[in-house]
C-alpha positions in Angstrom: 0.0 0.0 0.0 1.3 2.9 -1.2 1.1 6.7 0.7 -1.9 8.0 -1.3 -3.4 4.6 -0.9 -3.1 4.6 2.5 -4.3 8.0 3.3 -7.1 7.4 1.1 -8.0 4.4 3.5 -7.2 6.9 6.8 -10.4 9.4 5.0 -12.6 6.6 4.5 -12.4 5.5 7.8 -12.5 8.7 9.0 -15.4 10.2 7.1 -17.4 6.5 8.3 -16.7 6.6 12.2 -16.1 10.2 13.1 -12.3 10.3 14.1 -9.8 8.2 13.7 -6.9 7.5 16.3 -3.1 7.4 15.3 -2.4 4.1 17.3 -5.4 2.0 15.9 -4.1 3.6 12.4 -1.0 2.1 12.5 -1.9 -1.3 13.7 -4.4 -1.5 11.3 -2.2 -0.2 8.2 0.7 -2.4 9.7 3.2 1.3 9.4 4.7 3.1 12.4 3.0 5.7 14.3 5.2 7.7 13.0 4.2 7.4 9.0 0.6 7.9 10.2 1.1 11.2 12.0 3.1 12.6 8.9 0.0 10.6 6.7 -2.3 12.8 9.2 -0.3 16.2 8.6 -0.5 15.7 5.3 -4.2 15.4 4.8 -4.1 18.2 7.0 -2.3 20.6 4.8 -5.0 19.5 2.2 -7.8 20.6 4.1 -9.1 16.9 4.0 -9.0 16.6 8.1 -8.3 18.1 11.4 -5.9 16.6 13.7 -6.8 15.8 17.2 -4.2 15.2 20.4 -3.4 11.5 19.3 -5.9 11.4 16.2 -7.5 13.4 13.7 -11.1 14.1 12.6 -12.5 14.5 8.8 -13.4 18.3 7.6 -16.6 18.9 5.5 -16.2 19.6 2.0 -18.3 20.1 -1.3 -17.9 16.6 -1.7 -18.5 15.4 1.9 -21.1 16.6 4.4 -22.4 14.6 7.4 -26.2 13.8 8.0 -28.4 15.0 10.6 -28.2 11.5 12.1 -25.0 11.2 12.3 -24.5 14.7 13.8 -26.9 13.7 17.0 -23.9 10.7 18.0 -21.1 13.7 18.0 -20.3 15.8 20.9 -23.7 16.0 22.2 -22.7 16.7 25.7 -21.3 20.0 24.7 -23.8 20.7 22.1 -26.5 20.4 25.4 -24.4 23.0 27.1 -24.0 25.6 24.3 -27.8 25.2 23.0 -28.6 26.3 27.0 -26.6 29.3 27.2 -28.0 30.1 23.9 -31.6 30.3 24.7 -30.3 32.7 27.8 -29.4 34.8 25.2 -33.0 35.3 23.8 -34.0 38.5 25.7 -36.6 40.4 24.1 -36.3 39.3 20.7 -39.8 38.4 19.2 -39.2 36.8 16.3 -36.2 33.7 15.7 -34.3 32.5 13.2 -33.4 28.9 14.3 -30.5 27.2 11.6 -30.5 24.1 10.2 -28.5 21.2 12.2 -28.7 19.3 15.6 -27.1 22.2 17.7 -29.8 24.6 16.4 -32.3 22.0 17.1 -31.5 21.5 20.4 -31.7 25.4 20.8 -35.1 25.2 19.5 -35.8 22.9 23.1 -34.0 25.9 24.9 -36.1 28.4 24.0 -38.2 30.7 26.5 -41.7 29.7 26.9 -43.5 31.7 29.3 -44.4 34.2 26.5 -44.8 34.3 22.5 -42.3 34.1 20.0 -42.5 33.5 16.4 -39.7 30.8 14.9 -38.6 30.7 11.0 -36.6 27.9 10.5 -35.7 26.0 7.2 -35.2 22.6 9.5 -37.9 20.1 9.2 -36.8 18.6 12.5 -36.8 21.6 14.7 -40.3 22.7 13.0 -42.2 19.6 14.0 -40.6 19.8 17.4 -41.7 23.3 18.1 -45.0 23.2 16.7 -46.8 21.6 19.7 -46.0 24.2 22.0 -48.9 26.5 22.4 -47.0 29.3 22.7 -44.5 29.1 19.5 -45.7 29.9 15.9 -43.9 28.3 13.8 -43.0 29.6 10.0 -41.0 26.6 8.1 -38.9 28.1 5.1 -39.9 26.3 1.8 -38.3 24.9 -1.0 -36.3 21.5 -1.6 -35.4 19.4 1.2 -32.0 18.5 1.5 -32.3 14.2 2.3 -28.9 14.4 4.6 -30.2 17.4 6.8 -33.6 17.5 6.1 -33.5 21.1 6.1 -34.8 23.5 2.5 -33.0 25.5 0.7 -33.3 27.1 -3.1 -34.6 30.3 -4.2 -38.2 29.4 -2.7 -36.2 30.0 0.4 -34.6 32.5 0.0 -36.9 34.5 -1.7 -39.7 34.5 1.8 -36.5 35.2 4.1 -36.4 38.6 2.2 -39.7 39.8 3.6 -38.7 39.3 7.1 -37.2 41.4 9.7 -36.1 39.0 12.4 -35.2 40.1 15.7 -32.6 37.1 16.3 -31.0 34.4 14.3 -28.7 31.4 15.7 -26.6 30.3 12.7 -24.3 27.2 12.7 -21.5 26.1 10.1 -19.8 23.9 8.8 -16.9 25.8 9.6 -15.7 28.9 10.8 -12.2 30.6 10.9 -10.5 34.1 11.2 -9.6 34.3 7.9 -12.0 32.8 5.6 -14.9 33.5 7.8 -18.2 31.0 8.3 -18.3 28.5 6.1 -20.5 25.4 4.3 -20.2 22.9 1.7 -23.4 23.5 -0.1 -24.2 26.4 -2.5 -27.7 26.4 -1.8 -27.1 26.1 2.2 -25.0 29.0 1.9 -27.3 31.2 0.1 -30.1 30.5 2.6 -27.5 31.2 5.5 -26.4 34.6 3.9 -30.2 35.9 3.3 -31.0 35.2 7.1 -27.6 37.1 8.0 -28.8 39.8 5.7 -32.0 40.0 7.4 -31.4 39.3 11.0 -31.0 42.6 13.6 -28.7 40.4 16.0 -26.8 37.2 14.9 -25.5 34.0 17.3 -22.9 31.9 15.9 -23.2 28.7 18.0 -20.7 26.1 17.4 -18.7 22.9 18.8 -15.0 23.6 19.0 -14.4 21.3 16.2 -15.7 23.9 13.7 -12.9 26.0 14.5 -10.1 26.5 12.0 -12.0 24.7 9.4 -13.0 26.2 6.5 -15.5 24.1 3.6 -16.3 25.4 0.4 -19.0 28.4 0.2 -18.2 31.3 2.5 -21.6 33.2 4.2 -20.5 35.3 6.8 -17.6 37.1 8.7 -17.1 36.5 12.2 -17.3 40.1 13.2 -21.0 39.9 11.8 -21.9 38.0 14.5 -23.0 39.9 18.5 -22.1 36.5 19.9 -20.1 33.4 19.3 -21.1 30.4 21.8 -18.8 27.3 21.6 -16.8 24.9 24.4 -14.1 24.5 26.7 -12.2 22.4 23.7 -11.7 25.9 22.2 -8.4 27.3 23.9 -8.6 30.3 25.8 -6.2 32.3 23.9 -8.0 31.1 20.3 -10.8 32.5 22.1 -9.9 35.6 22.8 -8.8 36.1 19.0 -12.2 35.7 17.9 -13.2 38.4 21.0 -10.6 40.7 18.9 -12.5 40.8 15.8 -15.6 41.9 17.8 -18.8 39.6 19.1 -18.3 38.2 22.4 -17.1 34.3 22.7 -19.1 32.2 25.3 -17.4 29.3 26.3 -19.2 26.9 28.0 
């Protein structure tokens, strides 16, 4: 097996459990821990994964996106703890934009409801979830759905987000970084994503730490766009505070 052979093996495996994990690598590939990590830095450099303390995880691309499934296995303890400092963060805003994804869905859960609010989303899943509270109207953003994510997208969409004003709007990515800014595989994802920033008053990026540093195909949004950014403890302090200096206030949690 050859080096592109074998890294081709390390992304399948990746992209199939999640992460992948330099020791198991190199038993399995019968090389030295050694060859892996350089393997691992390798596909690193080419944007094709994201190494971990001992491992490395695969980064989304235009030709690979996880599901909505899959995303409800993957760090789900900290995706409890952002979603709940998210819906803190609600105040008085009337109207909400709630993203596609399993982080926005579970802010969806977190939402106030002791009074009204009105919720756009383009996500199937958090739409049916909301719609039994009593309290909650619930607009869902047409167009086609999207099998993976079951959320819609297309110019359907987009064209009723551009009557709106909304008062608030979590957004998620695929990927978000200093330099290249938020960040998604899909063309029609991102054009959805960039009409909501467009007509959102205040914008909540809210992310796992894992979405930091990586950057996918179709750019949407600045970080500096956003008031807040809400992630975890896996994002160092000092990377942190890098976002701070480009303007919103980073929540970790």
């Amino acid at each position: 097996m050859d080096a592109e052979e074998r890294r081709r093996t390390i992304l399948e495996l990746a992209r199939h459990t999640g992460s992948v994990v330099v020791t198991e690598l190199a038993e399995k590939l019968g090389v030295s821990k050694e060859t892996v990590r350089r393997d691992l830095h390798a596909m690193e450099n080419r944007g094709l994964l994201r190494r971990t303390h001992g491992g490395a995880y695969p980064v989304e691309s235009a030709g690979y996106e996880t599901t909505l499934a899959f995303r409800t296995t993957m760090h789900v303890a900290e995706k409890s703890r952002i979603a709940a400092a998210a819906g803190e963060l609600v105040g008085d805003a009337e109207t909400i934009y709630i993203d596609e994804g399993f982080t926005p869905q579970l802010i969806a859960q977190a939402l106030p409801r002791e009074r009204p609010l009105t919720v756009i989303t383009s996500s199937l899943a958090t739409a049916s979830g909301l719609a039994v509270s009593d309290r909650i109207t619930v607009l869902l953003v047409g167009g086609r759905v999207r099998g993976g994510t079951l959320a819609s997208v297309g110019h359907w969409a987009t064209h009723m987000l551009q009557g709106f004003v909304i008062d608030l709007a979590f957004i998620g990515a695929n990927g978000i970084s200093r330099q290249y800014g938020l960040t998604t595989p899909d063309p029609a994802v991102s054009e959805v994503k960039a009409q909501v920033m467009r007509v959102a008053r205040r914008r909540i990026f809210a992310g796992v730490h894992t979405k930091f540093g990586a950057v996918s195909f179709c750019r949407f949004a600045e970080a500096h766009e956003f008031e807040v950014i809400i992630t975890d403890t896996g994002l160092p302090l000092a990377e942190a505070h890098r976002y701070a200096l480009l303007g919103p206030q980073v929540l970790r949690v």
